[in-house]
NUZA-25987 format. One record per residue (C-alpha): x, y, z. Coordinates in pm, 1 decimal. Layout:
<nodes>
<node X="X" Y="Y" Z="Z"/>
...
</nodes>
This chain:
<nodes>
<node X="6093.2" Y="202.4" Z="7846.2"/>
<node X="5911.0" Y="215.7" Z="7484.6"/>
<node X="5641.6" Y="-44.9" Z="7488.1"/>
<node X="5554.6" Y="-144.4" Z="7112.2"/>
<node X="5246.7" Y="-388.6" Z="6984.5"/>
<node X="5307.8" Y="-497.7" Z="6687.0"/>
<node X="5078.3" Y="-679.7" Z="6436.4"/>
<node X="5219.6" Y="-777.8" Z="6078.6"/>
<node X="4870.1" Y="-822.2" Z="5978.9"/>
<node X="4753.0" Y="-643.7" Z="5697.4"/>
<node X="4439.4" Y="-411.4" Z="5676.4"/>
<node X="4196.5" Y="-511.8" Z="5415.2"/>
<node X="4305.1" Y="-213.7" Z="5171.9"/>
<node X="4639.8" Y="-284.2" Z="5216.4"/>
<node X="4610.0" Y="-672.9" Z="5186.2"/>
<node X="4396.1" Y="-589.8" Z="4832.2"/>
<node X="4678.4" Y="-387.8" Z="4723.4"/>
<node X="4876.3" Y="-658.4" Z="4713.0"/>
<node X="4715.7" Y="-883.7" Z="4554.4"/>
<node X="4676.2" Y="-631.9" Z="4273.5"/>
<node X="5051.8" Y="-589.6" Z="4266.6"/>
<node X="5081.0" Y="-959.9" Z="4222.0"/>
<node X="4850.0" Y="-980.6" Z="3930.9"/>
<node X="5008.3" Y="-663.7" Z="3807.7"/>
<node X="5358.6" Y="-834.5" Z="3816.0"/>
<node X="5194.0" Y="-1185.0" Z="3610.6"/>
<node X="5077.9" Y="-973.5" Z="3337.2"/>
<node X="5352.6" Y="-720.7" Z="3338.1"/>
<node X="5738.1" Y="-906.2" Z="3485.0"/>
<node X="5892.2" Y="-564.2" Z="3376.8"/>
<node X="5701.5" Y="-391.8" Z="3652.2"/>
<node X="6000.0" Y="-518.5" Z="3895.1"/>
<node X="6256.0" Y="-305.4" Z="3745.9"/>
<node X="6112.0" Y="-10.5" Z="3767.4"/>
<node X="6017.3" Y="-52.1" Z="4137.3"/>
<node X="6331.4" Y="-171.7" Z="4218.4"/>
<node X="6479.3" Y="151.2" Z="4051.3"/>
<node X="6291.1" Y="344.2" Z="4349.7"/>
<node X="6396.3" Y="193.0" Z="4644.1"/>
<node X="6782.6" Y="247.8" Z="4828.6"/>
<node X="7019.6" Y="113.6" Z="4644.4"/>
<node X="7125.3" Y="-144.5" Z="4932.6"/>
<node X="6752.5" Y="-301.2" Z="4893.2"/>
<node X="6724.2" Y="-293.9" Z="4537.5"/>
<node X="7042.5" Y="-496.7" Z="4494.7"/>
<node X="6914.8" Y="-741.5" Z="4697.2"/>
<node X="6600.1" Y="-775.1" Z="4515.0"/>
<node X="6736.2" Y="-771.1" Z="4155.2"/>
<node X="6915.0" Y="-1115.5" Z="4298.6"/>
<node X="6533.5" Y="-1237.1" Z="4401.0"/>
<node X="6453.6" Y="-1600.1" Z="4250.3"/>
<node X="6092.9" Y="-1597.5" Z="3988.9"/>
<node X="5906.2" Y="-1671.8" Z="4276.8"/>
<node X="5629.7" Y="-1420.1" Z="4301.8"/>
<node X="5484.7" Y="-1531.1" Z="4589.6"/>
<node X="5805.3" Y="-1440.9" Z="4800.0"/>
<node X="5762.3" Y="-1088.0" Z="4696.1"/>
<node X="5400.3" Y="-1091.3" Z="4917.7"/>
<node X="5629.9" Y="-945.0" Z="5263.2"/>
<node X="5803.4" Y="-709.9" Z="5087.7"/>
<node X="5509.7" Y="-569.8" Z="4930.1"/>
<node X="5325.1" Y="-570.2" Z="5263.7"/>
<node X="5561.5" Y="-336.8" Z="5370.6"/>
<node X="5619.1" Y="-148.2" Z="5043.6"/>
<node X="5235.6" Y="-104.3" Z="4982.9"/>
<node X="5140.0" Y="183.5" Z="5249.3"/>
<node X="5443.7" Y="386.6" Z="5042.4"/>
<node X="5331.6" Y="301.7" Z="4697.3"/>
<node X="4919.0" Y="370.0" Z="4806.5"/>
<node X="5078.6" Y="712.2" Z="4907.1"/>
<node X="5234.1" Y="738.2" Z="4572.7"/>
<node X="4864.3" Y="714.3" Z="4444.9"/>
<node X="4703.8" Y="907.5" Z="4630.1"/>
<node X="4933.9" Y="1228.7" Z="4600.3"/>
<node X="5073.8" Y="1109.5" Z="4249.7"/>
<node X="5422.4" Y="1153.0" Z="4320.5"/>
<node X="5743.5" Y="914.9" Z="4357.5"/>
<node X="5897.6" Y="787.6" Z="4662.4"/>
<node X="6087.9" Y="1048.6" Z="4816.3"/>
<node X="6463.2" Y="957.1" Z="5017.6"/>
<node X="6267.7" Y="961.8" Z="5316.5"/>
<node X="6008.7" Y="706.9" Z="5222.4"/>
<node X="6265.9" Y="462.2" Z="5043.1"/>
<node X="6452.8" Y="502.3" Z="5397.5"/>
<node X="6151.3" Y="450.3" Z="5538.4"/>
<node X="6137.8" Y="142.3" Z="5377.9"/>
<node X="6392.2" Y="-29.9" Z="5463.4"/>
<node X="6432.2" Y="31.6" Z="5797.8"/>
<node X="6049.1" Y="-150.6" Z="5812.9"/>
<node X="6135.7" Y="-429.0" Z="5597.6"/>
<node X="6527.5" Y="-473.3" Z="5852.9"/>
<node X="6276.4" Y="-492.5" Z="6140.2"/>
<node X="6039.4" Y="-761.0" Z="6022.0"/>
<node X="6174.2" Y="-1109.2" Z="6089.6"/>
<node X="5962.4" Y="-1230.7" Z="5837.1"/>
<node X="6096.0" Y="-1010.7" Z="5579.9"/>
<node X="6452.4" Y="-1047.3" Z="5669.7"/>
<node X="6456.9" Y="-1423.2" Z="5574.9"/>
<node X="6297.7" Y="-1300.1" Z="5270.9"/>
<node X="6591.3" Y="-1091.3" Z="5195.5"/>
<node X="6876.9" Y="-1371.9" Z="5310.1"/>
<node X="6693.6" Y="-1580.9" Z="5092.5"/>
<node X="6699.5" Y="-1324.9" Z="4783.8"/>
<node X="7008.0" Y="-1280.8" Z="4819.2"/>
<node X="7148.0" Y="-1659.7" Z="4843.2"/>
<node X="6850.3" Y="-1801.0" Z="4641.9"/>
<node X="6753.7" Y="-2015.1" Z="4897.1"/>
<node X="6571.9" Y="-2043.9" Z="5201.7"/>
<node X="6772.9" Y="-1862.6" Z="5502.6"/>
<node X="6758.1" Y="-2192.2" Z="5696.6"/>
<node X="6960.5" Y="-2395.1" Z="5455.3"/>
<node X="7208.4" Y="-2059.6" Z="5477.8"/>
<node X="7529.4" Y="-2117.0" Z="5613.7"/>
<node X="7893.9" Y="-1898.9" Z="5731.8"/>
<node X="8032.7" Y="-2079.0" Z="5347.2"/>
<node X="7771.4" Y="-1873.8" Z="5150.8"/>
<node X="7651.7" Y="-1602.6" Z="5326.9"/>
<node X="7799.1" Y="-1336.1" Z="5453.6"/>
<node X="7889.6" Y="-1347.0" Z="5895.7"/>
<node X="7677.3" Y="-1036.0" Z="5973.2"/>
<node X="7418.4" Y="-1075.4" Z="5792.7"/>
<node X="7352.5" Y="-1377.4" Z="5947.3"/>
<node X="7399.4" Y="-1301.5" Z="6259.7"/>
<node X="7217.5" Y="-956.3" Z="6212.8"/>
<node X="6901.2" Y="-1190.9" Z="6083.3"/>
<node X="6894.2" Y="-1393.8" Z="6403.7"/>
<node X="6985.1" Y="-1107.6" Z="6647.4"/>
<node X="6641.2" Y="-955.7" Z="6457.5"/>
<node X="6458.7" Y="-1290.8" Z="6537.0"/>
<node X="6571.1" Y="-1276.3" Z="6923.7"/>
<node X="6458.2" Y="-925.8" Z="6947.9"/>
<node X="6134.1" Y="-987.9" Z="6793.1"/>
<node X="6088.6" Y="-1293.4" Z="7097.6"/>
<node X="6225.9" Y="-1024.3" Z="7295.6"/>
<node X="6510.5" Y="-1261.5" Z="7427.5"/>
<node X="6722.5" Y="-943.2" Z="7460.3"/>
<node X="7070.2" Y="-1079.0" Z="7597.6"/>
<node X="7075.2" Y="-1296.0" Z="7289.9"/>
<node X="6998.0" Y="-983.1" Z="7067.2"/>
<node X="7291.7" Y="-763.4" Z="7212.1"/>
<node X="7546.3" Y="-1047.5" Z="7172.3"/>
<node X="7430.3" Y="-1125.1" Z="6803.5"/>
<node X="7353.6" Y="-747.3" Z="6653.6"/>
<node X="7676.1" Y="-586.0" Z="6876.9"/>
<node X="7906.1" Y="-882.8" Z="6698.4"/>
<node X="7664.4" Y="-758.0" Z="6350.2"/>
<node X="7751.5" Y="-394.5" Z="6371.7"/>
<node X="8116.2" Y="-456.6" Z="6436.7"/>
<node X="8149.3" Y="-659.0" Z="6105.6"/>
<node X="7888.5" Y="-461.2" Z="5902.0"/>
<node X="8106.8" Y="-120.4" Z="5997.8"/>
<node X="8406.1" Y="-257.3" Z="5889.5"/>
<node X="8244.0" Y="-383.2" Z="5516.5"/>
<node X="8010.4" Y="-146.4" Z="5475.0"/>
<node X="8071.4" Y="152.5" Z="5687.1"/>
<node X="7784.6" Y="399.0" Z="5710.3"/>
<node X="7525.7" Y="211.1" Z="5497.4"/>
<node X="7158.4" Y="170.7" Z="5546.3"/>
<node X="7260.5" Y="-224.2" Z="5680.4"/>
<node X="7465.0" Y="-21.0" Z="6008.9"/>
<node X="7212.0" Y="184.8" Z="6084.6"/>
<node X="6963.6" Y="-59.0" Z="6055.3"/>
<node X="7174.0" Y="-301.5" Z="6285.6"/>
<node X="7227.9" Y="-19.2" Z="6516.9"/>
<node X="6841.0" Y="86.0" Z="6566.1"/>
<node X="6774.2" Y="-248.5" Z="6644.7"/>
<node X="7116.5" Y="-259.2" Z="6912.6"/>
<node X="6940.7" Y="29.6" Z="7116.3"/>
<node X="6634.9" Y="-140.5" Z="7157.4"/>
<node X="6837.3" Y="-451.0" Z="7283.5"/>
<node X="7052.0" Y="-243.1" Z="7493.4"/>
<node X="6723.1" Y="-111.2" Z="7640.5"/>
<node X="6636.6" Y="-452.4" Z="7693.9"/>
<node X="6900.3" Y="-552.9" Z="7873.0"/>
<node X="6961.8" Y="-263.5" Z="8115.1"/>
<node X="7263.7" Y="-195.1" Z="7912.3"/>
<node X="7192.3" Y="186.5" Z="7883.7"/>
<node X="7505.2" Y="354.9" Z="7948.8"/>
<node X="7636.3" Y="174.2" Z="7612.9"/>
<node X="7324.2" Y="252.5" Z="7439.7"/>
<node X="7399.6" Y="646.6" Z="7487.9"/>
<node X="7717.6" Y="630.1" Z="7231.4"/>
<node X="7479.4" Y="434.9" Z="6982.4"/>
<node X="7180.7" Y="672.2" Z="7014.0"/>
<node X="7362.9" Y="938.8" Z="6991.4"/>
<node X="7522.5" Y="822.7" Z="6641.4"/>
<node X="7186.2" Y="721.2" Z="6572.4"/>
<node X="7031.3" Y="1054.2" Z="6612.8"/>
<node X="7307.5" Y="1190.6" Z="6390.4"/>
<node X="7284.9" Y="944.8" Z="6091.3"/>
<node X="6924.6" Y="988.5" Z="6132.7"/>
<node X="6963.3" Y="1348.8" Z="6095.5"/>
<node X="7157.8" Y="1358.4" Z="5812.4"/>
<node X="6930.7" Y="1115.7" Z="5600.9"/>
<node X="6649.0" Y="1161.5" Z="5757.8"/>
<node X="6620.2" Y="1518.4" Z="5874.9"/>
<node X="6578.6" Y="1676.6" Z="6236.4"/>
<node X="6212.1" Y="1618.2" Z="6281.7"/>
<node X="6150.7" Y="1224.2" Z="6128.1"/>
<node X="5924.8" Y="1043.2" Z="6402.0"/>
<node X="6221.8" Y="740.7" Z="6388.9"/>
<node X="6479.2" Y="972.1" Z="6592.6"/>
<node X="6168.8" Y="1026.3" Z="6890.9"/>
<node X="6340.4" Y="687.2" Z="7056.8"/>
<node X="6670.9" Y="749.5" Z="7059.2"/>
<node X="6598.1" Y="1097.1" Z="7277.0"/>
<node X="6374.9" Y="897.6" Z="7484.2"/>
<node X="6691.7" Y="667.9" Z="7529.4"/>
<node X="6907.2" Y="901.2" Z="7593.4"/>
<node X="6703.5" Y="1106.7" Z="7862.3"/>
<node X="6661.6" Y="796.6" Z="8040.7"/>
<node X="7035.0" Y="770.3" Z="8064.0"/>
<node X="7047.2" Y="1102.6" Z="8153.9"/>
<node X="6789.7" Y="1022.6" Z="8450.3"/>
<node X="7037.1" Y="748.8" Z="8551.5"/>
<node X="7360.9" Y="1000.2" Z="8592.9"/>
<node X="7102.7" Y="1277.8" Z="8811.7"/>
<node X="7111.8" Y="1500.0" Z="8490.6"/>
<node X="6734.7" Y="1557.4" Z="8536.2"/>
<node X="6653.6" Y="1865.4" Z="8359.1"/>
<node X="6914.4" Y="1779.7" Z="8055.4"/>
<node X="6676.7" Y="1419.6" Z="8096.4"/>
<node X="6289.6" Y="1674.8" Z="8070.5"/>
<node X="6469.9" Y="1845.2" Z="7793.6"/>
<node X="6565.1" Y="1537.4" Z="7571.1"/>
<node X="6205.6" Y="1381.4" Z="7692.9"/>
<node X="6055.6" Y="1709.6" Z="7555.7"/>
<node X="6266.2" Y="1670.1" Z="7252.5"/>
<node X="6105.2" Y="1310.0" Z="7180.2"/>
<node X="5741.9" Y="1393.7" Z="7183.1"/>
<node X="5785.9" Y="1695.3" Z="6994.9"/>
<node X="5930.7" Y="1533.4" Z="6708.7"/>
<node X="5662.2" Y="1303.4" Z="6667.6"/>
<node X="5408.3" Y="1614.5" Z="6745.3"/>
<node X="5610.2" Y="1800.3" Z="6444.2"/>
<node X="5587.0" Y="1502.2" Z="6181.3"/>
<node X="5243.1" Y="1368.6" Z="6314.8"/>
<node X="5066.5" Y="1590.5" Z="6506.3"/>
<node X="4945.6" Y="1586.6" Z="6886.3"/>
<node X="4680.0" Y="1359.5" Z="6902.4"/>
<node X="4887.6" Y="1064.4" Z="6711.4"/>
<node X="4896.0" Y="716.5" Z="6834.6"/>
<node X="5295.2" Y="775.1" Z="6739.2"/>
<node X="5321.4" Y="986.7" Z="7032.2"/>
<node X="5233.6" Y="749.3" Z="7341.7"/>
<node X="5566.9" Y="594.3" Z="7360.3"/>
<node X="5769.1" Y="934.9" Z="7425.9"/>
<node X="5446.1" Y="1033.1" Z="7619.8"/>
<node X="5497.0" Y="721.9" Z="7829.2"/>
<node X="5874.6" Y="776.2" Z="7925.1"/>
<node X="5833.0" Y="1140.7" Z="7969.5"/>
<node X="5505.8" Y="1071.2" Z="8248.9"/>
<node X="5717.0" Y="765.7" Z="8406.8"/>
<node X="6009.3" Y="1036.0" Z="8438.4"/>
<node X="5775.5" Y="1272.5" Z="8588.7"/>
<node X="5661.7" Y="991.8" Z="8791.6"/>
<node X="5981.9" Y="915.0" Z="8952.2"/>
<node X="6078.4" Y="1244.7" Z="9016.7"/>
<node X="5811.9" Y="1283.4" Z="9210.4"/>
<node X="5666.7" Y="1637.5" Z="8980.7"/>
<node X="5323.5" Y="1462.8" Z="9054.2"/>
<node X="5149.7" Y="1731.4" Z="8873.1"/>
<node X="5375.4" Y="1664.3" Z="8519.7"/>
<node X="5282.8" Y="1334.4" Z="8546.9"/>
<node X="4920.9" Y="1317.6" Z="8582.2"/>
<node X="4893.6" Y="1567.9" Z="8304.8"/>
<node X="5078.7" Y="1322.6" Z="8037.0"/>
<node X="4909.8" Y="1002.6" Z="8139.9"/>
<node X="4563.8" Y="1183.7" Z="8091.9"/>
<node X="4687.8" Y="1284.6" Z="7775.3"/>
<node X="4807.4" Y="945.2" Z="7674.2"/>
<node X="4480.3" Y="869.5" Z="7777.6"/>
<node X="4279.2" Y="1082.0" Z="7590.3"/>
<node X="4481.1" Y="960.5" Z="7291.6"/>
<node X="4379.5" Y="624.1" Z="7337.5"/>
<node X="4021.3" Y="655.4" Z="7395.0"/>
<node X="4029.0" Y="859.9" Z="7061.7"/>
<node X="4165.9" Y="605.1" Z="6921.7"/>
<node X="3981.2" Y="300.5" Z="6770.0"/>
<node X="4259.6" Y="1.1" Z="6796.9"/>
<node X="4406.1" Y="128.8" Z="7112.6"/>
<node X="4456.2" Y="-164.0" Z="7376.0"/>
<node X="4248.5" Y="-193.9" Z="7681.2"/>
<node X="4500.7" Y="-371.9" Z="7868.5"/>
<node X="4722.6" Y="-14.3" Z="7764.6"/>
<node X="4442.1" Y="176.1" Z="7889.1"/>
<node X="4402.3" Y="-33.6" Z="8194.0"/>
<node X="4762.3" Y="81.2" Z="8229.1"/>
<node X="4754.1" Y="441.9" Z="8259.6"/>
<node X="4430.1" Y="452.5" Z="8463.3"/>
<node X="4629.2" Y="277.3" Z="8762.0"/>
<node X="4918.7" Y="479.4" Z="8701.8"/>
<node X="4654.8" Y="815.8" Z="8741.3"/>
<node X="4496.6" Y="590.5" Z="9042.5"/>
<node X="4869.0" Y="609.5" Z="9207.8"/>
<node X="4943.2" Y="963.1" Z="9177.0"/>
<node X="4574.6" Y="1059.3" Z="9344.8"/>
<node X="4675.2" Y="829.7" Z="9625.9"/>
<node X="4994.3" Y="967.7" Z="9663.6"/>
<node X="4825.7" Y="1355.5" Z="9648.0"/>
<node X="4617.6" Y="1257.9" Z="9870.0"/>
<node X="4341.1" Y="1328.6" Z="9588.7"/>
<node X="4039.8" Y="1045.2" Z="9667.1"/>
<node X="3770.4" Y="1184.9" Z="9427.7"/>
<node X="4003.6" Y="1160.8" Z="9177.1"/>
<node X="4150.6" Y="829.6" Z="9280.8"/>
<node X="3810.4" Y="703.8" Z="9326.9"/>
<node X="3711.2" Y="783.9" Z="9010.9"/>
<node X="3995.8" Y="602.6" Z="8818.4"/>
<node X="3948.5" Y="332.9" Z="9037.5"/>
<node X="3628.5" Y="242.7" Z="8953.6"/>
<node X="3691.9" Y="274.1" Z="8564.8"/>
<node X="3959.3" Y="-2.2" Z="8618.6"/>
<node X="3761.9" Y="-229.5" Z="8759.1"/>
<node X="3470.9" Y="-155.5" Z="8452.9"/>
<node X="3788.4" Y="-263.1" Z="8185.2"/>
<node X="3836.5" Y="-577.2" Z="8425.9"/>
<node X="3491.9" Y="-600.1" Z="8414.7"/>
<node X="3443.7" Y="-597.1" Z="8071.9"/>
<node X="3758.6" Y="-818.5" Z="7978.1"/>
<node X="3634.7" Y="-1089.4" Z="8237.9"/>
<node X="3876.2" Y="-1060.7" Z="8494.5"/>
<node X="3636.6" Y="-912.9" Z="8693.6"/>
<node X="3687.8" Y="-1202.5" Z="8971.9"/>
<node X="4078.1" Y="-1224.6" Z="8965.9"/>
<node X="4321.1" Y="-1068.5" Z="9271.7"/>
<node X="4448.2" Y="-836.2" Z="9085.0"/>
<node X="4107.1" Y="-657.9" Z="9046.0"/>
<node X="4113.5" Y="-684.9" Z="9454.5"/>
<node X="4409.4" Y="-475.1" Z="9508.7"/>
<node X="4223.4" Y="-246.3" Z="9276.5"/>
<node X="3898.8" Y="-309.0" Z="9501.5"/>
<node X="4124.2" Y="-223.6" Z="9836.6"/>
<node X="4222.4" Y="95.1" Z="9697.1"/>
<node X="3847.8" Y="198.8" Z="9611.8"/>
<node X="3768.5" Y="106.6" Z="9927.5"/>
<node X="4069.5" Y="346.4" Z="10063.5"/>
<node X="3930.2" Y="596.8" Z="9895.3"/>
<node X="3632.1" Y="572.5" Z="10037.7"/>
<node X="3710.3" Y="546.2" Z="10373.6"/>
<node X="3962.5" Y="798.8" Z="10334.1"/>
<node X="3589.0" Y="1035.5" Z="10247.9"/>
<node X="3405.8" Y="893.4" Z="10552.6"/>
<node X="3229.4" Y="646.0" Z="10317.7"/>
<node X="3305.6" Y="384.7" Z="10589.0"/>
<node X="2998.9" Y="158.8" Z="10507.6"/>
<node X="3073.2" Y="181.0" Z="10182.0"/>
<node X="3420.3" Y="81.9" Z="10193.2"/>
<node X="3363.9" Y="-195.1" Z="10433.2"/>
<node X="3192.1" Y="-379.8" Z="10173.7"/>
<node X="3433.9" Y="-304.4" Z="9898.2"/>
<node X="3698.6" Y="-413.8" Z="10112.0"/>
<node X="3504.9" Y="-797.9" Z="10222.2"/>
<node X="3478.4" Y="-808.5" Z="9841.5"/>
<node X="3833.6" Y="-711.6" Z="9794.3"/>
<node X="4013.8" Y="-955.2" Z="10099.6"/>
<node X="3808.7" Y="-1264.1" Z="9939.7"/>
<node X="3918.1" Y="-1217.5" Z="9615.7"/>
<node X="4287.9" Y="-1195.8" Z="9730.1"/>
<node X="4213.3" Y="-1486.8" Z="9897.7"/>
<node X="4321.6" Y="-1362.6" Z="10283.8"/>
<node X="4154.3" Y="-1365.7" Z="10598.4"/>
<node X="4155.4" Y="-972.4" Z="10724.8"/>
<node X="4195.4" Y="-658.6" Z="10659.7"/>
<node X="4482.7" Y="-601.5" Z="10839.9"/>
<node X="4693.1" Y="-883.2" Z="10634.2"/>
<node X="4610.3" Y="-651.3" Z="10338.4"/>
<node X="4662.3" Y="-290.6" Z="10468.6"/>
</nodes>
């Protein structure tokens, strides 16, 4: 499933931003009213509880600051979207979330306990943590328990479906799909409803769902929800948007495993073409999709092809100095497939010495 790198830090604009806000907020302490005033009204309470410490404001305005440059720029308030927005970035940051037990009790979150803070939120804060580590059985138990209690306090609030966006992705983490399908569903439909039909936030849930759908040999109700998921980020962010690879990723591994060979290669070498247009795109991601374009060829039968991608794998290994490891001689033995495979036999015979001694064996035939 979705695949997500995350990096909480800042870029330099946003990170000077800041640190304008800060000495904005010295100069001017009335400034935090009126920024509470735009922001939901389950995160402004919070901060209107926030100690004089302006230094613990520095998260939230991390997160606040692409909203309020936007602001700026088009000289016009946060809209319900963007204060949504908001919130749902600040839930998902561990970092932040402490911030916000702490506003709220006026101390730090690990001097919190079940006599002064409320049950969920706590366990809705460390169900956060263990999805952040990615420790996902710990993350079901915590947010599922979280959900339960924050429906029954605060029933269809910005805290549930919060909680709940965070439960699929655990669910998904655990294998648990069939009981993420009742929660993506009610997350597409909250998500709907405050959001609108075409906010890039709902593209997961359809990618959830379709996988489901995959799982009970509903295939073309599973293309149609995949289908569904990229074109709402397409809609919101257009089609060459770094936004889109993760609903480009489970539509071309559906493909993949329904054997449409053709579907597939065409999405990886546009998730491909995505990332090489884009500047912070990972190599190892890259690496990625150029052996999952390597497998189809070899599975079409398609050696030029295969070839091709083959050899630009083993340049990234190159270049990331893994050149000499045994994963780059599987890669090597499948060159030297291809190859052979053309009547390139000399050719191949020396890819293939290369490729046994770097997996460390003693013939071919132990590797074929």
């Amino acid at each position: 499933m979705e695949r997500e790198h995350r990096s909480d830090t800042l870029d330099q604009e946003t990170a000077q931003f800041v640190d304008r806000l800060l000495e904005r907020l010295n100069a001017e302490p009335d400034l935090l009213d009126s920024w509470f005033a735009r922001l939901p009204a389950e995160l402004s309470f919070v901060l209107r509880q926030l100690p004089q410490d302006r230094e613990m404001l520095r998260p939230f305005l991390g997160s606040v600051a692409p909203l309020m440059l936007k602001e700026e720029k088009y000289g016009s308030p946060l809209n319900d979207g963007d204060k949504i927005d908001l919130f749902l970035d600040v839930m998902a940051k561990p970092e932040c979330f402490d911030w916000i037990v702490r506003a709220i009790l006026g101390k730090d979150p690990d001097e919190s306990d079940e006599s002064n803070a409320p049950d969920w939120l706590e366990k809705t804060r460390d169900g956060m943590h263990a999805l952040e580590e990615q420790e996902f059985e710990q993350a079901h138990e915590l947010l599922t328990e979280a959900l339960v209690q924050s429906d029954k306090i605060t029933p269809d609030s910005l805290w549930s479906f919060a909680i709940m966006r965070a439960l699929v992705a655990a669910c998904a983490g655990t294998g648990r799909l069939e009981e993420a399908e009742p929660l993506a569903v009610r997350w597409i439909a909250a998500g709907q409803t405050r959001l609108g039909q075409w906010h890039p936030d709902l593209s997961y849930p359809h990618s959830i769902l379709a996988h489901v759908k995959e799982l009970q040999n509903h295939p073309q109700e599973a293309e149609e929800l995949h289908r569904q998921a990229v074109q709402i980020v397409e809609r919101s962010k257009g089609e060459q948007h770094r936004d889109l690879i993760p609903a480009l990723d489970s539509m071309a591994y559906f493909y993949s495993r329904s054997d449409d060979l053709a579907a597939a290669a065409e999405v990886f070498k546009r998730i491909l073409a995505i990332h090489e247009s884009d500047p912070e795109a990972h190599e190892e991601d890259r690496e990625e999709y150029l052996e999952a374009l390597l497998e189809i060829n070899l599975r079409q039968k398609q050696f030029t092809a295969a070839e091709a991608h083959a050899r630009r794998v083993l340049e990234l290994r190159k270049n990331a100095g893994l050149a000499d490891t045994p994963q780059s001689g599987i890669i090597m033995g499948l060159l030297a497939a291809c190859l052979r495979s053309r009547a390139r036999h000399a050719e191949a015979e020396v890819v293939f010495e290369r490729a046994i001694e770097l997996l460390g064996q003693t013939s071919l035939e132990d590797n074929e």
